[in-house]
C-alpha positions as CSV (number, residue, x, y, z in Angstrom):
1,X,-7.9,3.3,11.5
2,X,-6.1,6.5,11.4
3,X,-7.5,9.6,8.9
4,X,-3.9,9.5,7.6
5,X,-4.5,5.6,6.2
6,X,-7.2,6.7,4.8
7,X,-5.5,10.0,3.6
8,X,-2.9,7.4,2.3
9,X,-4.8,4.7,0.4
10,X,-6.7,8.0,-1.4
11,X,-3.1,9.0,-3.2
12,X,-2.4,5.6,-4.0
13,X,-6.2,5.3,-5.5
14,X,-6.2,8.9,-7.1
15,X,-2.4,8.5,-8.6
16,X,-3.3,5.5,-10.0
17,X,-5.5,7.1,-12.4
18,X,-3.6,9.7,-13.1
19,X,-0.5,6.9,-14.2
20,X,-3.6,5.4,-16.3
21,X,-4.2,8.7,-18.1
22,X,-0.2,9.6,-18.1
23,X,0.5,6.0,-20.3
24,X,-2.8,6.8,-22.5
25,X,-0.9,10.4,-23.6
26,X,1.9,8.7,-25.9
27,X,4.7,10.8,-24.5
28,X,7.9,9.8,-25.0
29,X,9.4,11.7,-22.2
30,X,8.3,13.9,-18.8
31,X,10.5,16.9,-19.8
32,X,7.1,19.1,-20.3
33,X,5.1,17.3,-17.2
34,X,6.5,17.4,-13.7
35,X,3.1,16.1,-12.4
36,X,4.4,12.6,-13.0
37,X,7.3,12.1,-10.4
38,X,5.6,14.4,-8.4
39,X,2.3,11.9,-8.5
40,X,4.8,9.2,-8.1
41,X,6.9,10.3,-5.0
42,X,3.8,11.2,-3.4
43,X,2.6,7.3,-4.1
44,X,5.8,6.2,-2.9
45,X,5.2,8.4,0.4
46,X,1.9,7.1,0.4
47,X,3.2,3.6,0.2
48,X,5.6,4.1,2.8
49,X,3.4,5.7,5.6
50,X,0.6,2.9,5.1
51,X,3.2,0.6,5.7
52,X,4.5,2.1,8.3
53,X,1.2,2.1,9.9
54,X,0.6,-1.4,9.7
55,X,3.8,-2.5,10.4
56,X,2.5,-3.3,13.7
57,X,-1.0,-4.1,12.8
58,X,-2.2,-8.0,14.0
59,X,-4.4,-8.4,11.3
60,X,-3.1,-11.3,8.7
61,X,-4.1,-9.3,5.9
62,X,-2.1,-6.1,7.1
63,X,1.5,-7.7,6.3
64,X,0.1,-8.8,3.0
65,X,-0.1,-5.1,2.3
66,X,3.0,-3.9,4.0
67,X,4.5,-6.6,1.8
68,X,3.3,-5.7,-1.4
69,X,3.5,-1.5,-0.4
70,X,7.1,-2.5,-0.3
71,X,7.2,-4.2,-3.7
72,X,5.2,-1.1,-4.9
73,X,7.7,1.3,-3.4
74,X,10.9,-0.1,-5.3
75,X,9.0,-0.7,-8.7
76,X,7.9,3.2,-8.3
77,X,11.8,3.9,-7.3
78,X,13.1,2.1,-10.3
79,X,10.7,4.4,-12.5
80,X,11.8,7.2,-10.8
81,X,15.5,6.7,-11.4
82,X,15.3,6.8,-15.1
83,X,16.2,9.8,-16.5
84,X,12.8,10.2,-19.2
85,X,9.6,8.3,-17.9
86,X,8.0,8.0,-21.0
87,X,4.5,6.7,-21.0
88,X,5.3,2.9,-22.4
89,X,7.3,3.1,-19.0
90,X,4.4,4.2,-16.9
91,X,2.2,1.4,-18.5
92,X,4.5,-1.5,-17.8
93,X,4.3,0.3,-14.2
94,X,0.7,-0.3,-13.7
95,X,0.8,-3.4,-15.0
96,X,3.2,-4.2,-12.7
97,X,1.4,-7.3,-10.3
98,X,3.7,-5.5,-7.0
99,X,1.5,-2.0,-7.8
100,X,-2.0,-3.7,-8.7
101,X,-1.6,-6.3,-5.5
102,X,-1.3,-3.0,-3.1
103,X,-3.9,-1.0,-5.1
104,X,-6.4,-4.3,-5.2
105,X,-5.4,-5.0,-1.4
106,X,-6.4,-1.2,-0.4
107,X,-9.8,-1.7,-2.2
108,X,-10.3,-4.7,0.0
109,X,-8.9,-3.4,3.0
110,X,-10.7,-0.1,2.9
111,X,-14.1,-1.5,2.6
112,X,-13.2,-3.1,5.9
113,X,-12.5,0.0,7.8
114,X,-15.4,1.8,6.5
């Protein structure tokens, strides 16, 4: 696979734990931290180009990711849209089953292409 899958899956992996740390903080609001829409457009990008990737991948398990990428994609747009993320939003985000599929389905997948 392509260093830019790879380069992918790594956002999704690394924003993750910054969304986990973000929900742990309390905040009611992202008026004093850009970092998270930033972390979550890039995520969103991230989501988009691995599915774009494997659009046309033959491998069964590659639509299950496109599929849940896509999921992941409008549960991080609908975040996105609000005006104040706060962090009880970010947690019901990464409990979200759409963002934990494509985050469980890149740890499987990428120790496949190791």
């Amino acid at each position: 696979m392509s260093n830019s899958l790879h380069e992918y899956i790594e956002v999704i992996e690394a924003g993750y734990e910054f969304l986990l740390a973000y929900a742990a903080q309390g905040r009611e609001t992202d008026d004093d931290n850009a970092d998270v829409r930033t972390t979550l457009a890039g995520m969103s990008e991230a989501a988009a180009g691995i599915a774009t990737i494997l659009a046309t991948d033959e491998n069964d398990f590659s639509t299950v990711i496109v599929d849940d990428a896509r999921k992941s994609i409008a549960a991080i747009s609908l975040v996105m849209a609000q005006d104040k993320i706060s962090s009880e939003l970010v947690d019901n985000l990464n409990a979200s089953i759409h963002l934990r599929a494509l985050l469980t389905d890149l740890f499987l997948f990428g120790e496949t292409i190791r």
